[in-house]
C-alpha positions in Angstrom: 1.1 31.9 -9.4 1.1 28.7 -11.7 0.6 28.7 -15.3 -1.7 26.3 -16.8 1.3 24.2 -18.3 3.2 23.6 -14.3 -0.9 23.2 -13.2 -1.9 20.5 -15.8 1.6 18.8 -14.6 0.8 19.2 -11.2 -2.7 17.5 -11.9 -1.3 14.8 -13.9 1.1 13.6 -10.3 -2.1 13.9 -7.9 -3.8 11.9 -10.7 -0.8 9.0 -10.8 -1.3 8.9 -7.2 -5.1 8.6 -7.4 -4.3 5.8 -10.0 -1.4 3.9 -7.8 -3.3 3.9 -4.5 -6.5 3.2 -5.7 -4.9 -0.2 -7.8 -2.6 -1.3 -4.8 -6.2 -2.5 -3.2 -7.5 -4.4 -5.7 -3.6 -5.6 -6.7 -3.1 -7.0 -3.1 -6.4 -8.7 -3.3 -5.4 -10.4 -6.4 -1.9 -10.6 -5.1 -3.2 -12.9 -1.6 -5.6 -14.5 -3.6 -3.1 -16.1 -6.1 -1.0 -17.0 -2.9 -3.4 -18.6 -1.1 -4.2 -20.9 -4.3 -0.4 -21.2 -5.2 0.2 -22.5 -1.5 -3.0 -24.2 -1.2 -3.9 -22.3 1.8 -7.4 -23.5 1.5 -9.8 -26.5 3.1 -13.2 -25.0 2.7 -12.5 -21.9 0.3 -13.5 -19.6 2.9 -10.3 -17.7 3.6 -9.8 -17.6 -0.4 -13.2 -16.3 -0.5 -12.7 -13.5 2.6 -9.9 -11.9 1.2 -11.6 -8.5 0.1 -11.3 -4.4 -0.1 -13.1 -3.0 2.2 -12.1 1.1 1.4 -10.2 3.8 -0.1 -10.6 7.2 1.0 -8.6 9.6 0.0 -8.7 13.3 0.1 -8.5 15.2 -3.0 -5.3 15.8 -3.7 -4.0 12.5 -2.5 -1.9 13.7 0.6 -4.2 12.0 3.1 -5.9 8.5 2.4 -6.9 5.3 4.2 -6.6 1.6 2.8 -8.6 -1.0 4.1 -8.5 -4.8 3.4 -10.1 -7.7 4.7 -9.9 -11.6 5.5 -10.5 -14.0 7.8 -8.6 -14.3 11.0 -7.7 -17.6 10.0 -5.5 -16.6 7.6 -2.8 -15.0 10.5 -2.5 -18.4 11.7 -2.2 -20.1 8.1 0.5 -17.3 7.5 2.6 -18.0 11.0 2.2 -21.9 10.3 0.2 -22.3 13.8 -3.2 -23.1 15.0 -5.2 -25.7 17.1 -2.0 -28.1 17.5 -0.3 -25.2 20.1 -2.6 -24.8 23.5 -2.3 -21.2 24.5 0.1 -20.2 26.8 2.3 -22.6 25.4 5.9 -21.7 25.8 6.8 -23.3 22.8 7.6 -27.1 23.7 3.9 -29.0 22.5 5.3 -32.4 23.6 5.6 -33.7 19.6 6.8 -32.6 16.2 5.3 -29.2 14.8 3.3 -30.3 11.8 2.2 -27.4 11.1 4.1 -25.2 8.7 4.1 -21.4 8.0 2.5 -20.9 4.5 3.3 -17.3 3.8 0.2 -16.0 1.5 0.2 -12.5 3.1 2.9 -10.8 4.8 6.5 -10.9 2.7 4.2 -9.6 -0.6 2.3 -7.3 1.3 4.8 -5.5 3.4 7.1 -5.2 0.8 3.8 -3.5 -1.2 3.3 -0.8 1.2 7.1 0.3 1.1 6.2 0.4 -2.6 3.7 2.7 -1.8 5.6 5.3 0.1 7.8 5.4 -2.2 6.0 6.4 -4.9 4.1 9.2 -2.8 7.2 9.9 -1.7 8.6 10.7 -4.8 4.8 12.4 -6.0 5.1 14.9 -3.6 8.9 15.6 -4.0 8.1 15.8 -7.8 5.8 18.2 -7.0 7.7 20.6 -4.4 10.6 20.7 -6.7 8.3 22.2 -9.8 6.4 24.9 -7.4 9.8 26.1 -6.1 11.0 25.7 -9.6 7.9 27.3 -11.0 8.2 30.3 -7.9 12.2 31.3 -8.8 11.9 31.4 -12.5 8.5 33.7 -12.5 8.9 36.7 -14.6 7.0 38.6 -11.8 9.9 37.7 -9.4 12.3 38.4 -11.1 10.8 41.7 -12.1 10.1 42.3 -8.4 13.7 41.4 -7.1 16.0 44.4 -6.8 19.6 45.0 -5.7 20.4 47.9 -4.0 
């Protein structure tokens, strides 16, 4: 059993992780929307204006949630630096200098984000182990209960 102290600790980590995953939405849409204005990624405002949360679910403790973000296809092609200039199929070779260039608004902040993330569940969860296996070997009851024949 947990005592109120190692049970008020273990609800202050689920709440830190609550905190961290519920802010790394609203932090990447900040985060992309800065980017796109920084790199003027932008003609008609609509991919600026796309870029939205769409969810976080989470389950109560935090062990199980589901982030979902949204923007406009667009902004994939903005991000690789190609579009309308490259026909499909294209093998690469478009008969004339690229002018397009790769504006990177999304994927080097956000991928490096999500490692962020794991991380810090990560280390949540190890936190937590280590106190109820902490919490289990130094219970009076146990060692009351242990004997050596």
């Amino acid at each position: 059993m947990m005592n109120s102290n190692n049970n008020h600790t273990e609800q202050d980590r689920i709440e830190s992780r609550r905190k961290f995953v519920s802010g790394f939405n609203s932090t990447m849409v900040k985060i992309w929307t800065e980017r796109i204005a920084l790199l003027e990624v932008f003609d008609s405002g609509g991919l600026y204006h796309s870029v939205r949360q769409l969810s976080s679910d989470m389950n109560a403790d935090v062990s199980d949630f589901k982030l979902e973000q949204a923007f406009r296809t667009y902004g994939l092609w903005q991000n690789y630096g190609v579009g309308k200039e490259t026909p499909r199929g294209n093998p690469g070779d478009i008969g004339r200098a690229k002018v397009r260039k790769p504006r990177h608004w999304f994927d080097r902040k956000y991928f490096g984000s999500v490692y962020k993330l794991r991380d810090v569940i990560t280390d949540s969860f190890a936190q937590q182990c280590l106190a109820i296996f902490s919490n289990a070997f130094s219970d009076r009851t146990l060692r009351e209960q242990a004997t050596i024949s």
